[in-house]
ZATORDREN-502498 format. One record per residue: z, x negated, y of N, C-alpha, C, O, CB in turn. Coordinates in steps of 0.001 Angstrom, whole numbers, padded with zeros to 6 digits, always signed. Glycine has a CB too. Layout:
<pts>
ZXYZXYZXYZXYZXY ...
</pts>
This chain:
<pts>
+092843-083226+032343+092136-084229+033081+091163-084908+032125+091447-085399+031032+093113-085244+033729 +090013-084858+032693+088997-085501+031369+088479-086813+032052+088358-086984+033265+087434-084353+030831 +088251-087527+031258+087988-089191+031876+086453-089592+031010+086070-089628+029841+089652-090605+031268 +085934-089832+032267+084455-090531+031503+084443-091546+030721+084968-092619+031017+083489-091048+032361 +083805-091298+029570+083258-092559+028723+082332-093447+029127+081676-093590+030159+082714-092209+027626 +082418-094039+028053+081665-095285+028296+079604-095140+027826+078581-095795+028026+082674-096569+027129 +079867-094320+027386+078274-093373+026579+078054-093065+027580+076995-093642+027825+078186-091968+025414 +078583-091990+029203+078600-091344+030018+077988-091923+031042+077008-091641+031731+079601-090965+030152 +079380-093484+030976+078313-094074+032036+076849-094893+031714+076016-095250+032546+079115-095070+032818 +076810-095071+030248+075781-095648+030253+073922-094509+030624+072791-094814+031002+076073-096376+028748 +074436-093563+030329+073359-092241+030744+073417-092142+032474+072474-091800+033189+074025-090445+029937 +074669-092504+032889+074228-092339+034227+073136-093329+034515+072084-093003+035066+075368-092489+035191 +073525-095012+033975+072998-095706+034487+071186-095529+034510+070392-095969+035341+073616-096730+033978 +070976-094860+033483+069608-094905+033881+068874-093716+034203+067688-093601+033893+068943-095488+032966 +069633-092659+034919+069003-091373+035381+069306-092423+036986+069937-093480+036987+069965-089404+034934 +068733-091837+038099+068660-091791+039371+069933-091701+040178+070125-090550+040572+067885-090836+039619 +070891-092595+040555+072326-092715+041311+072485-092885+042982+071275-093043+043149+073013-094019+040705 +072677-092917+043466+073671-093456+044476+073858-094881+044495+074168-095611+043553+074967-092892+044272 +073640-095167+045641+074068-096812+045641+075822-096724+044977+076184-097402+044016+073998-097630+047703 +076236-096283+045317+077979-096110+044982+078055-095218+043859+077666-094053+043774+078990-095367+046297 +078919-096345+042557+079202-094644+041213+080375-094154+041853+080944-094418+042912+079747-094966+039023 +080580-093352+040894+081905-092311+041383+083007-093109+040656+082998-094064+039878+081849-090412+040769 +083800-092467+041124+085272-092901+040702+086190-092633+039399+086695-091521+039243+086009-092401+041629 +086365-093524+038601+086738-092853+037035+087269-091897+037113+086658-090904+036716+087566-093490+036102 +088515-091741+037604+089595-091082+037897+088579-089514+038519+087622-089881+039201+090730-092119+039103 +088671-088094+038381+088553-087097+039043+089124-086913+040095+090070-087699+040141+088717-086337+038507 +089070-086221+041097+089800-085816+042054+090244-084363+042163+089657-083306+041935+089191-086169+043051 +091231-084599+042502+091295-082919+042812+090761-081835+043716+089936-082255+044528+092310-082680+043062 +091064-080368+043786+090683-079423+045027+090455-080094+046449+089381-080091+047051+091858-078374+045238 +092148-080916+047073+092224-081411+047948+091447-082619+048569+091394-082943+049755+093124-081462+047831 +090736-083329+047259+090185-084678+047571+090956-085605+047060+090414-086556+046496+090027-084968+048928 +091943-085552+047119+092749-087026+046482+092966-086969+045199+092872-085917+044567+094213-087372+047028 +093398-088526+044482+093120-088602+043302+094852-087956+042784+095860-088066+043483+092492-090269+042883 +094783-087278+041356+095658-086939+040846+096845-087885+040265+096219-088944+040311+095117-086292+040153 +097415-088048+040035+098527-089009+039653+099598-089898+040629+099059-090231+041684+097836-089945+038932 +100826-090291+040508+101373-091003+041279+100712-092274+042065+100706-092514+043272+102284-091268+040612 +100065-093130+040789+099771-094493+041113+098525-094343+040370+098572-094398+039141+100839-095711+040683 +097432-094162+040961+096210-094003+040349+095297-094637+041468+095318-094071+042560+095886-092448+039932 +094419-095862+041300+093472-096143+042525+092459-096042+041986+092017-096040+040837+093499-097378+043290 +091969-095916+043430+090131-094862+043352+089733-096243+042617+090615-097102+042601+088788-094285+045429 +088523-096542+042020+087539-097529+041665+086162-097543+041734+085406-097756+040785+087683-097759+040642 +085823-097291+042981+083979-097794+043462+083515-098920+043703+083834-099709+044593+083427-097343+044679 +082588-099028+042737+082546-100436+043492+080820-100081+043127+080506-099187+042342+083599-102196+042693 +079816-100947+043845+078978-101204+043848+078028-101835+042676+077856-103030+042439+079192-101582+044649 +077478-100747+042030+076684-100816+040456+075347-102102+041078+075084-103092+040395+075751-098647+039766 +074730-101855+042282+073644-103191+042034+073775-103620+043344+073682-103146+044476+071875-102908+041559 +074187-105378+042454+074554-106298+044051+073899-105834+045014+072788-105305+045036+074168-107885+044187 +074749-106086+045952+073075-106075+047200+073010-107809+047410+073747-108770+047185+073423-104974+049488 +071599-107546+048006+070915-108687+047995+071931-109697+049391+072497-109419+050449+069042-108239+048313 +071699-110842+048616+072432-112028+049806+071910-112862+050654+071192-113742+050179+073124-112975+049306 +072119-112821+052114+071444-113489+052363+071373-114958+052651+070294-115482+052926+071200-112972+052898 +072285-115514+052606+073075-116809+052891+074269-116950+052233+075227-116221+052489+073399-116966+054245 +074315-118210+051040+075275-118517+050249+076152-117168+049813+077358-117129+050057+076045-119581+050946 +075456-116044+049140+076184-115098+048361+077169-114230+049800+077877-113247+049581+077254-116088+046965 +077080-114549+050514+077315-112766+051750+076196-112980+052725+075391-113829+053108+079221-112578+053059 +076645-111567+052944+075450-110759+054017+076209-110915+055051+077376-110592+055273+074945-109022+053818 +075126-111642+055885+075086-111723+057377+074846-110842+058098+073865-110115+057943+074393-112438+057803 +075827-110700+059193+076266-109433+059882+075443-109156+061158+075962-109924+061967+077790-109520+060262 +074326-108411+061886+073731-108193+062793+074267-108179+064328+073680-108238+065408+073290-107261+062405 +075858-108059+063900+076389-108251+065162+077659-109224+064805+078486-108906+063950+076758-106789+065912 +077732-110593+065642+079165-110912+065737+080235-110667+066387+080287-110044+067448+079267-111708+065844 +081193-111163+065764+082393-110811+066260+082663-110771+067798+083119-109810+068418+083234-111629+065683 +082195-112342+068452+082509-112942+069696+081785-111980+070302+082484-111489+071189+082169-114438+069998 +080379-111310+070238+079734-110662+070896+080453-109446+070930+080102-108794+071914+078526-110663+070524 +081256-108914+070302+081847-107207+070148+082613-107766+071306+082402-107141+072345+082869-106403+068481 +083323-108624+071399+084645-108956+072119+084269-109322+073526+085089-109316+074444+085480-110188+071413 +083153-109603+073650+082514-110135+075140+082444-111289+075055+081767-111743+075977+083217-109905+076440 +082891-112178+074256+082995-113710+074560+081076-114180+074795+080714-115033+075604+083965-114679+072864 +080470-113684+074224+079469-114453+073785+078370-114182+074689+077201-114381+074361+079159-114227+072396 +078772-113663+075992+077986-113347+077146+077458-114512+077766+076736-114382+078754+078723-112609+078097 +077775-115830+077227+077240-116754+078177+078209-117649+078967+077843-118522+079755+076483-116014+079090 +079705-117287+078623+081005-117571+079698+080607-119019+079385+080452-119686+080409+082917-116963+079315 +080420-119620+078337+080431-121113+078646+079588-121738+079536+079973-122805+080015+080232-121782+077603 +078508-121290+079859+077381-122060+080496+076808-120872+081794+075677-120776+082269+076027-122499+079119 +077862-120190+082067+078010-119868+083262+078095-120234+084837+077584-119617+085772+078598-119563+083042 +079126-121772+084881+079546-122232+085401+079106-124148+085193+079371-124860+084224+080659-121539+085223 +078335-124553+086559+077813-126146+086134+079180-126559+086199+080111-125961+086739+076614-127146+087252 +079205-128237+085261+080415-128644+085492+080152-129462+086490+079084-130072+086537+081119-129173+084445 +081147-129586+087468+081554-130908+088073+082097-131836+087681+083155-131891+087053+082122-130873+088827 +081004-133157+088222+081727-134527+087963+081982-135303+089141+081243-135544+090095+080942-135420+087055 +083380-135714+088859+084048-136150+090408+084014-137757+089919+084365-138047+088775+086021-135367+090919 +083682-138512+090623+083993-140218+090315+085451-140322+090443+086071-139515+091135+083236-141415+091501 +086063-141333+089773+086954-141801+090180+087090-142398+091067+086274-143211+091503+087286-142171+089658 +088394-142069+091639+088920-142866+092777+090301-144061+092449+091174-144250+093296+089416-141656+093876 +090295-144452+091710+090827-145277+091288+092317-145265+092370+092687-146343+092834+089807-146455+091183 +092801-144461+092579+094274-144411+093317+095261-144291+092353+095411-143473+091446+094497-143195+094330 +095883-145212+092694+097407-144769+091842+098674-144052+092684+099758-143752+092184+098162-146283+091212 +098392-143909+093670+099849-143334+094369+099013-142621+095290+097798-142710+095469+101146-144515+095154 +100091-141714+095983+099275-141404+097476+099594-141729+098478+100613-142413+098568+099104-140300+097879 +098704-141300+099877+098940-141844+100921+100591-141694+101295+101441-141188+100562+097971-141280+101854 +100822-142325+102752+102121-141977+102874+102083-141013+103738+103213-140695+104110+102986-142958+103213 +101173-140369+104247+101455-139062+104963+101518-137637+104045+102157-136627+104343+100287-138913+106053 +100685-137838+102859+100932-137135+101661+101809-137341+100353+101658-136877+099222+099920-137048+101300 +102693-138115+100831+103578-137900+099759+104633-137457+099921+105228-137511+100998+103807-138760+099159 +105069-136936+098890+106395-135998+098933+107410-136409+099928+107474-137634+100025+107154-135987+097549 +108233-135752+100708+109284-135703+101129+109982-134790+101206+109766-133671+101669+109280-136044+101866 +111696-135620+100327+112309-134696+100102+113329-133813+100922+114118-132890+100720+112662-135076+099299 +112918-134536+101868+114232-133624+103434+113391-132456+103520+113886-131332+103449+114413-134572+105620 +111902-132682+103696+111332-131272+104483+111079-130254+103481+110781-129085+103725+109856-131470+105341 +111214-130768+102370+111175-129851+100846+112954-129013+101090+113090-127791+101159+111065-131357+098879 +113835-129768+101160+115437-129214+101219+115206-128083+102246+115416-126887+102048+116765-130477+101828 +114723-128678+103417+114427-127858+104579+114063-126409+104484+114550-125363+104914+113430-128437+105213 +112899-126778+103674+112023-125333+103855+112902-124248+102489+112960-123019+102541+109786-125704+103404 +113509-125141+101340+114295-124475+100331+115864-124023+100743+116419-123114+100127+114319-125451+099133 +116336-124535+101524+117261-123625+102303+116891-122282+103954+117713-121496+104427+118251-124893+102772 +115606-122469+104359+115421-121438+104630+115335-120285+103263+116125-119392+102956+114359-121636+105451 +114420-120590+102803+114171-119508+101427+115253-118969+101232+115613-118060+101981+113754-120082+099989 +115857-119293+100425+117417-119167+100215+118113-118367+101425+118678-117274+101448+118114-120713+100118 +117908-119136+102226+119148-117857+103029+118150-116664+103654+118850-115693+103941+120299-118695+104755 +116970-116466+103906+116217-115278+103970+116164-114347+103034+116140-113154+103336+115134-115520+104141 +116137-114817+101655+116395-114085+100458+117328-113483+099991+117312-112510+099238+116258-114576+099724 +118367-114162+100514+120025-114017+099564+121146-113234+100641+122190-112603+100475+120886-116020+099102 +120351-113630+101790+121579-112867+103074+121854-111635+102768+121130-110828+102184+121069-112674+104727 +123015-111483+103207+123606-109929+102638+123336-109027+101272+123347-107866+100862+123149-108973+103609 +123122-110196+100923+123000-109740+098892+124690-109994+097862+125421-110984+097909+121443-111417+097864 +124807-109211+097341+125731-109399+096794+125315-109332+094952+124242-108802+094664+126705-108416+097470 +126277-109927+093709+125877-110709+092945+125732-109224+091726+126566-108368+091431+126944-112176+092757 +124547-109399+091337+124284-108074+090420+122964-108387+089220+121773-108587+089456+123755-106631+091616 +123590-108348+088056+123058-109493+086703+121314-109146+087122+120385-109900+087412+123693-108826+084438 +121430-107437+086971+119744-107169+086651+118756-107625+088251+117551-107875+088268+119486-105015+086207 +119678-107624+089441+118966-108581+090637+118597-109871+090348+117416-110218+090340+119822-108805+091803 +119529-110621+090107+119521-111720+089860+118193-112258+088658+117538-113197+088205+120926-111869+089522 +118343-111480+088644+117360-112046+086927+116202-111416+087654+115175-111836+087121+117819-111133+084815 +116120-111179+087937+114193-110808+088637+114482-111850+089863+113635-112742+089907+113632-108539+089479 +115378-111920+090752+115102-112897+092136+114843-114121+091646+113871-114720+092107+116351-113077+093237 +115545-114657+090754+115419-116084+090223+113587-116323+090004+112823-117170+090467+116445-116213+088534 +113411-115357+089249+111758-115746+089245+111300-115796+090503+110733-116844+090811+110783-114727+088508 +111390-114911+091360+110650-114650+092801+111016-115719+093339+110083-116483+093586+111012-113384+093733 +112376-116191+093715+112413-117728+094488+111799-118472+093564+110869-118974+094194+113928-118456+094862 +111751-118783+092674+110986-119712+092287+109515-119918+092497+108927-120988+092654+111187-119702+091250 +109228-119202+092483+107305-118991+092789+107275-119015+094289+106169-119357+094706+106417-117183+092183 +108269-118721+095349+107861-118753+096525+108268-119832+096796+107521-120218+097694+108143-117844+097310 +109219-120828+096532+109562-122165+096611+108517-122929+096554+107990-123632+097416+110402-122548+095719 +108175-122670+095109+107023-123549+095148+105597-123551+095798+104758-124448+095717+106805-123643+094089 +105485-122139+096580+104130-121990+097292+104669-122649+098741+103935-123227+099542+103468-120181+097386 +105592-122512+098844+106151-122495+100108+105827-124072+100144+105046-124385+101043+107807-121884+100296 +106226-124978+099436+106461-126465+099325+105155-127241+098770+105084-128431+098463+107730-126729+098324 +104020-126142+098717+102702-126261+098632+102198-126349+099928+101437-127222+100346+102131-125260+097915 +102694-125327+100595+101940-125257+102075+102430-126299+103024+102087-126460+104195+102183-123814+102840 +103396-127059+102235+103511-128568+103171+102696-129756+103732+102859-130514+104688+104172-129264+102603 +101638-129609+102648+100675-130539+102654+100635-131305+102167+099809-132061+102679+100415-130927+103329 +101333-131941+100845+101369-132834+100108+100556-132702+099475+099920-131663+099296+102215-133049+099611 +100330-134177+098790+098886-134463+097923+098544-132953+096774+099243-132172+096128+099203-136236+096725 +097638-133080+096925+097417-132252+095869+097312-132406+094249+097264-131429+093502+096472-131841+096216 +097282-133724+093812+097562-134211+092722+099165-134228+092212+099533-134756+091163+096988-135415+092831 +100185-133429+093327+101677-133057+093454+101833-131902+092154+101447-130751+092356+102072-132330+095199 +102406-132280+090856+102758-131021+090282+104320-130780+090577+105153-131675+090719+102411-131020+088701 +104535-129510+090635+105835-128861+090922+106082-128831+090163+105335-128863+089185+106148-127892+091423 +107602-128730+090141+108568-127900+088720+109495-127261+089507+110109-128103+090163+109525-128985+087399 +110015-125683+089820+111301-125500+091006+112300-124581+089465+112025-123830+088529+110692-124049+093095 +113080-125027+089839+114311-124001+088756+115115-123938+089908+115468-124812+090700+115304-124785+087083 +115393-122399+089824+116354-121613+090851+117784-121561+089239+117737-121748+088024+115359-119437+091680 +118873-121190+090285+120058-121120+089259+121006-119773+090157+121406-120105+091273+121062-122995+089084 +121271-118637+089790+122485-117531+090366+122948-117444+089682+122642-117531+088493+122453-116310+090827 +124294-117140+090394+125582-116988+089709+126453-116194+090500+126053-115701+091555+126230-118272+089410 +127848-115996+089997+128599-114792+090637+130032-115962+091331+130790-116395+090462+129174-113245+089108 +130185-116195+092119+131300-117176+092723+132604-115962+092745+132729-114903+093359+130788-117943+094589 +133378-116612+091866+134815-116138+091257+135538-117574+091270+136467-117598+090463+134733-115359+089501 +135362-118752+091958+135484-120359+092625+135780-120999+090942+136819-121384+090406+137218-120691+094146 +134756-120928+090583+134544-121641+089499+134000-122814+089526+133413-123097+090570+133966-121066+088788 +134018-123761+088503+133657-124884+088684+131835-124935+088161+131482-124593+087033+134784-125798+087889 +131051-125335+089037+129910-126329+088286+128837-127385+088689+128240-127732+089708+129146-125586+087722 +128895-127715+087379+128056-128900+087283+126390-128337+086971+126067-127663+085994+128726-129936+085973 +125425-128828+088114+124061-129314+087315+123564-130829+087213+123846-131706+088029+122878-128620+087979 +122742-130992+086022+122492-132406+085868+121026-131985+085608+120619-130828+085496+123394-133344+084651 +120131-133397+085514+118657-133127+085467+118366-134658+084946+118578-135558+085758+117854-132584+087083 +117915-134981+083703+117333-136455+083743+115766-136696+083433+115402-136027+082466+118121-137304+082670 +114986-137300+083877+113463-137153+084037+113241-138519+083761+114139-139358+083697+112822-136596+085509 +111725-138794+083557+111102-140671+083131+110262-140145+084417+109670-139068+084481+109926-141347+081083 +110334-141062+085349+108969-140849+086445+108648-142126+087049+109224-143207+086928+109257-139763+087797 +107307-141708+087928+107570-142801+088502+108276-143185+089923+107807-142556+090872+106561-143195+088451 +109409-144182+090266+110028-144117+091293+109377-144131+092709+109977-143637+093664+110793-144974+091130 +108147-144700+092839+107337-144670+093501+107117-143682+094194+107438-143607+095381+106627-144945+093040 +106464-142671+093461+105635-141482+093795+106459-140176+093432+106480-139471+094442+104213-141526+092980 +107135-139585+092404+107852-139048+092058+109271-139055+092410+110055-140003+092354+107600-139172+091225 +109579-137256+092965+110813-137305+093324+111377-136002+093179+110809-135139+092510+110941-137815+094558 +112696-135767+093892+112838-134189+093876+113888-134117+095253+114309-134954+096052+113618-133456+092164 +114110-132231+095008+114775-131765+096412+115920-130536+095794+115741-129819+094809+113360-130988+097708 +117029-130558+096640+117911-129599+096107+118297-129041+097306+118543-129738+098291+119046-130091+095227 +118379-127662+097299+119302-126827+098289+120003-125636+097403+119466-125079+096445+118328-126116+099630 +121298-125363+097913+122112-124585+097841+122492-123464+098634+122263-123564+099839+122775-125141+097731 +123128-122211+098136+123564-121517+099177+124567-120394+098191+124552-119959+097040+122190-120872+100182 +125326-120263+099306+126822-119417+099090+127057-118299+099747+126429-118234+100804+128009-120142+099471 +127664-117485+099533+128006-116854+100676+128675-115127+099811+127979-114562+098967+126371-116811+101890 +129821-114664+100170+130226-113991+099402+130559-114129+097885+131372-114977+097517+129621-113324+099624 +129974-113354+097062+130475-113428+095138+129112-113842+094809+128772-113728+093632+131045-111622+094044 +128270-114309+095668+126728-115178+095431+126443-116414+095387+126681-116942+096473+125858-115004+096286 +125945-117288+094444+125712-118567+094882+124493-119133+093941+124385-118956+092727+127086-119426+094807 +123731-119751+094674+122237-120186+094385+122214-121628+093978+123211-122284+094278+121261-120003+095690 +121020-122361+093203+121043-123730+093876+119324-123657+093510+118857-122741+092832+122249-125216+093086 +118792-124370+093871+117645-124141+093903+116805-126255+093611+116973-127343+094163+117448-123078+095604 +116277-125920+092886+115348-127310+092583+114081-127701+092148+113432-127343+091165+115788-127900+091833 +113811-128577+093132+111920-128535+093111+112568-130016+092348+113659-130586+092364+110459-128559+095128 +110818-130331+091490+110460-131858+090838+109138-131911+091393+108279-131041+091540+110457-132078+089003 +109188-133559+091762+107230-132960+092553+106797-134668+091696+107326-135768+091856+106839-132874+095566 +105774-134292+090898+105724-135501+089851+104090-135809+090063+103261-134916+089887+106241-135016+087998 +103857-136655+090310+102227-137323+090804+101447-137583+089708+101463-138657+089107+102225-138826+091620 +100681-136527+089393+099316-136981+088672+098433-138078+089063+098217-138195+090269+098453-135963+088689 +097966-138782+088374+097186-140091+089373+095537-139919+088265+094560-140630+088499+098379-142390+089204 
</pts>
């Protein structure tokens, strides 16, 4: 293995090169360098020129490769809504929690009838009642400044004991919640909306 000097490279430097010198190290037949732990070493014999604070600025950015930079921000005018200076809502739009129970024990027993208790069901239905609970208790008509929270709960009834508890800061006013349950066979549900007033 023969390794260039330092005489060697100085003759390269002033015959006619390549932006890139070669690599101390030889390579072999295959292309790769010979030895266990041997790294290539190219590096660039004359800076290139900079154009801004010592790097070169890139002709294309990033955001633009990615799509961002199509314009998404100023796509869309914003709206400005005045305030309405309300702190609560009306009383025909505010929550009530009977017709919330109401419509969450239909759910429940349309869903769960003649189901019996099986881990990998259960664990996908729990999401699904939950999202239809809460559309469902959307289409009531309550304010729309109403955020939901619904947590569904299954389990396998072997007449075990339980407890759920829930403690929240709200306001008593405007903020409330709704619970329904359902049983039936080695199945048992409980189901709970929070409907908490943005103002």
């Amino acid at each position: 293995m023969s390794r260039l000097t330092m005489e060697n490279l100085e003759q390269l430097d002033g015959a006619k090169q390549p932006s890139r010198r070669m690599s101390i190290m030889p390579r072999d037949g295959e292309g790769m360098t010979s030895g266990p732990s041997i790294r290539r070493m190219s590096r660039m014999i004359e800076p290139r020129q900079s154009v801004q604070y010592g790097r070169r600025m890139s002709h294309v950015s990033r955001s633009s490769i990615s799509g961002a930079s199509f314009g998404a921000k100023h796509m869309f005018a914003a709206v400005k809504i005045q305030n309405s200076y309300r702190l609560g809502p009306d009383k025909e739009d505010k929550f009530n929690a009977s017709r919330a129970e109401q419509t969450m024990k239909r759910v429940l027993e349309s869903y769960l009838d003649g189901e019996q208790y099986d881990n990998n069901l259960c664990n996908n239905l729990t999401r699904d009642l939950s999202e239809v609970i809460k559309a469902r208790i959307k289409d009531l008509g309550f304010s729309h400044r109403y955020k939901f929270v619904c947590v569904v709960t299954m389990g396998e009834n072997k007449n075990q004991g339980l407890a759920l508890s829930s403690r929240s800061v709200w306001n008593t006013d405007t903020d409330n919640y709704a619970s329904a349950t359902y049983s039936k066979g080695n199945l048992f549900a409980v189901a709970q909306i929070y409907a908490t007033y943005f103002e």
